[in-house]
C-alpha positions, -999 to +999 in steps of 0.1 A: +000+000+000+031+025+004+032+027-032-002+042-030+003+069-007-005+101-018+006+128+007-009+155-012-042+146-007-037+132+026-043+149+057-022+135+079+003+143+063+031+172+071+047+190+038+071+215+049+101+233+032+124+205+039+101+187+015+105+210-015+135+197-033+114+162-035+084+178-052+104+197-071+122+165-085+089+151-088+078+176-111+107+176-130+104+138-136+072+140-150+078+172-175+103+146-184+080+118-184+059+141-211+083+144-236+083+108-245+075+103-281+047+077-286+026+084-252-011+075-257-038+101-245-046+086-212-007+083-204-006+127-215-036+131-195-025+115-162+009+127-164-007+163-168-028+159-138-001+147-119+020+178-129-006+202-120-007+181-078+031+179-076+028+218-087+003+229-064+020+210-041+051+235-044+031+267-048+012+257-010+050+254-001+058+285-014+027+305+000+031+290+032+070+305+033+061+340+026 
């Protein structure tokens, strides 16, 4: 089940800034992810929606910081 968690839309989870540098490699695996030639649709679409979490994810980070 570990492999399932999702601590963005759990809410016992904690995401501080000492977290940041894993979303933001998280994001950065998945713009990569998205330049793969020969992705179907449904691949596109869930790597899109899982680009706009991880990024929301970093901008609640951010907001929270200023």
């Amino acid at each position: 089940m570990l492999n399932n968690c999702r601590p963005d839309r759990c809410g016992n989870s904690t995401i501080t800034t000492r977290h940041r540098n894993g979303w933001e490699a998280a994001r950065g695996n998945t713009e990569r992810a998205l330049a793969f030639v020969g992705l179907s649709d449904l691949q596109r679409t869930a790597l899109r929606e899982r680009l706009n979490d991880v990024s929301k994810v970093i901008e609640g980070i951010d907001r929270a910081n200023d």
